[in-house]
C-alpha positions as CSV (number, residue, x, y, z in Angstrom):
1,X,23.5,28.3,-33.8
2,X,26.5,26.8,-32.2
3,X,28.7,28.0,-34.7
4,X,27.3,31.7,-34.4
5,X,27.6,31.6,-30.6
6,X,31.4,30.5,-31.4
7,X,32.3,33.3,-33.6
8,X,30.4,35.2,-31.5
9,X,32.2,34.9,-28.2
10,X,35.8,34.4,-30.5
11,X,34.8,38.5,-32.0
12,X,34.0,39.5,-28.4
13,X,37.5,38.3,-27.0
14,X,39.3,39.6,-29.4
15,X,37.9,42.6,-29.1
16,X,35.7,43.1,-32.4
17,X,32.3,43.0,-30.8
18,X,32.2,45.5,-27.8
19,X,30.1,45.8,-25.0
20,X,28.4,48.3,-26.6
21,X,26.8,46.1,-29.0
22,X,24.7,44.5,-25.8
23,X,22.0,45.0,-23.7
24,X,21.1,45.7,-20.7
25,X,18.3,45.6,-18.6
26,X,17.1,48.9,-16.2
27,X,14.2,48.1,-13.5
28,X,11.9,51.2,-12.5
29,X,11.0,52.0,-9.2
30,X,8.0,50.1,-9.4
31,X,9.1,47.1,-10.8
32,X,9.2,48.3,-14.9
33,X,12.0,46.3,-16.3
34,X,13.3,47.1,-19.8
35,X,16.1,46.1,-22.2
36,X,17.8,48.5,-24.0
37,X,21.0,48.8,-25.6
38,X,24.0,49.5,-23.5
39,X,25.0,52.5,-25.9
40,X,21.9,54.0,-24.8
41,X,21.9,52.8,-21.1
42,X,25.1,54.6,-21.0
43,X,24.0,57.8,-22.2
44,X,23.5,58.3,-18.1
45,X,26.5,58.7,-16.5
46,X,25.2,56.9,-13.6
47,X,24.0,53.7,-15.2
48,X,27.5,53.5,-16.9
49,X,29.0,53.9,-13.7
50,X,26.7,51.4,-12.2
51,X,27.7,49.0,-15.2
52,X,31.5,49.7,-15.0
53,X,31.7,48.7,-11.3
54,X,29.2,45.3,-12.2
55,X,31.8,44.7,-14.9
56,X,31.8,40.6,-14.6
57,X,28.9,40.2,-12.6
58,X,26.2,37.7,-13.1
59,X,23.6,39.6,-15.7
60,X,20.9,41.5,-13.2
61,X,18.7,44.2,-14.3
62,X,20.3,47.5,-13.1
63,X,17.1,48.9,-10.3
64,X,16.5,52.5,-10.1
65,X,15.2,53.2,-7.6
66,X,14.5,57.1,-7.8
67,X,13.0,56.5,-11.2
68,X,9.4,55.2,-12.0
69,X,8.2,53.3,-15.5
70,X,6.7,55.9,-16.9
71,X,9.5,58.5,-16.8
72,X,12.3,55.6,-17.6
73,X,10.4,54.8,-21.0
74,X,10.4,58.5,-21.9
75,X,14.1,58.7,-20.9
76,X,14.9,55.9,-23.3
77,X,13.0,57.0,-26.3
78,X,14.7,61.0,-25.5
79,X,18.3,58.7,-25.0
80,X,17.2,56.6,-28.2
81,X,16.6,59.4,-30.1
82,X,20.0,61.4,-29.6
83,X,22.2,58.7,-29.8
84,X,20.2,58.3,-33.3
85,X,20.3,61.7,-34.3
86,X,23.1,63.9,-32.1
87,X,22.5,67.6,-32.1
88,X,25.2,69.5,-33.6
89,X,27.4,71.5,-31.4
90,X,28.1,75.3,-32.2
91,X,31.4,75.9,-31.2
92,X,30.6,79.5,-30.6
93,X,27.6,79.0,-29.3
94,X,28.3,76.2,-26.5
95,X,29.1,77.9,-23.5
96,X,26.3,80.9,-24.0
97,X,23.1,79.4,-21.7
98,X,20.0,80.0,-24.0
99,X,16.1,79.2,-24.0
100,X,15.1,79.5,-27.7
101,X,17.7,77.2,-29.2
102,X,15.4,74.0,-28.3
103,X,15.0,71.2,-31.4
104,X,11.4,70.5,-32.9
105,X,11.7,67.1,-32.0
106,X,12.9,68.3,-28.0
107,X,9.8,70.9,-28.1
108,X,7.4,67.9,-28.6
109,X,9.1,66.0,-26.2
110,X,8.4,67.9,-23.4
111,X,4.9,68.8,-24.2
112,X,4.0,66.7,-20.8
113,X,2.0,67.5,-18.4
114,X,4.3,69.3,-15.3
115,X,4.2,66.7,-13.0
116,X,5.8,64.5,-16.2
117,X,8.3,67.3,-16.6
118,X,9.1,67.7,-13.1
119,X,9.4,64.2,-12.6
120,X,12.0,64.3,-15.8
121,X,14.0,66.8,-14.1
122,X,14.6,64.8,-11.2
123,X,15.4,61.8,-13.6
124,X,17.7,63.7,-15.6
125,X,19.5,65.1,-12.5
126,X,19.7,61.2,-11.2
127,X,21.1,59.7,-13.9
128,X,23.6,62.2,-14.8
129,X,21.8,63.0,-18.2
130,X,23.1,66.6,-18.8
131,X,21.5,67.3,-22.0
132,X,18.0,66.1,-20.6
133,X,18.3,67.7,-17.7
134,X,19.4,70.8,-19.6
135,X,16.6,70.4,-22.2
136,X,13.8,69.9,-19.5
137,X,15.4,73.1,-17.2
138,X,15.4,75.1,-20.7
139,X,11.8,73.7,-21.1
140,X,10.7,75.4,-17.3
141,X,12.5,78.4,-18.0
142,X,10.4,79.7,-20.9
143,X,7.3,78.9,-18.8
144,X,8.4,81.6,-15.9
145,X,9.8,83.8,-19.0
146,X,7.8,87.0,-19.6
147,X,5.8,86.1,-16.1
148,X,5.1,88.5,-13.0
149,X,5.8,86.6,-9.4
150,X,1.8,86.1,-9.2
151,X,1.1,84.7,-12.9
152,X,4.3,82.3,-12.0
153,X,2.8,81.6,-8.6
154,X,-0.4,80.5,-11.0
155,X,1.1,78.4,-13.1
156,X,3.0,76.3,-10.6
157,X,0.4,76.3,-8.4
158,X,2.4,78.2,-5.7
159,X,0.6,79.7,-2.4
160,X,2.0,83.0,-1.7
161,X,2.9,82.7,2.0
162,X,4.2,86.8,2.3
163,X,2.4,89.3,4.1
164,X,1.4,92.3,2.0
165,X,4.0,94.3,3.6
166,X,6.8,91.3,3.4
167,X,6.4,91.3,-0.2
168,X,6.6,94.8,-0.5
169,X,9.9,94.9,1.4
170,X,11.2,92.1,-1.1
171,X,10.3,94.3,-4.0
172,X,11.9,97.1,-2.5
173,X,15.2,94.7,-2.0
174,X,15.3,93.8,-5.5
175,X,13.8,96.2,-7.3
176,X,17.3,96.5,-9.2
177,X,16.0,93.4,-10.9
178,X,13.1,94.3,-12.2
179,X,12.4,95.6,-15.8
180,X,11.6,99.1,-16.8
């Protein structure tokens, strides 16, 4: 074991073993601590960030504090799974902002519940995740797609707080908008 922690640490100055080949351990909001690999830790922009200016610092979990257990496990197996298998990018196709290009896998992954894919959204925006966040915005999106203001209001749960006549005068304002 000796002799493998030698080699070890001999590759790792040298430059051989990288510090993507390591760990590192994220702690939830509510105390949910988890080790995960730092390629996929770093798949946030914050954490990466957060581990570049720890660079040399004793080994302490990274907290996160706007980020509970539940919704950091499904970040890590979303983060897992891309670094696994990363979706191909269509050069003529990457700047256009669509709805219906969304994976299989991605499509089951945000069959949550909203409060799950709400709370992801606000992950995804906190760690800097863009492809997350894009996914999970992509994944709201097609739920207000097709939908009048009232069967929106429905599905979110959103009271209507216009008068009659205030509403009218907002579809009046932008009536430009609406389809014919």
């Amino acid at each position: 074991i000796v002799g493998s922690l030698l080699i070890f640490l001999l590759l790792s100055e040298v430059g051989l073993i990288t510090q993507y080949t390591m760990s590192v351990k994220l702690q939830s909001s509510d105390d949910t601590e988890v080790e995960v690999e730092r390629s996929v830790a770093e798949m946030s922009v914050t954490i990466k960030n957060m581990l570049e200016d720890l660079e040399g610092v004793a080994e302490a979990a990274i907290t996160l504090p706007n980020v509970t257990g539940k919704i950091l496990l499904k970040v890590i197996e979303y983060c897992k799974h891309h670094l696994e298998h990363p979706t191909p990018v269509n050069e003529e196709k990457k700047d256009e902002k669509r709805t219906d290009d969304i994976l299989p896998w991605d499509l089951e992954f945000c069959k949550v519940d909203q409060a799950t894919l709400f709370e992801l959204i606000l992950a995804a925006n906190y760690l800097d995740i863009k492809p997350l966040l894009d996914l999970t915005c992509k994944t709201v999106a097609n739920m207000i797609k097709g939908k009048t203001p009232e069967e929106i209001r429905k599905t979110f749960n959103i009271k209507n707080d216009f008068t009659p006549e205030e509403e009218e005068q907002v579809r009046k304002e932008n009536e430009w908008c609406e389809e014919r």
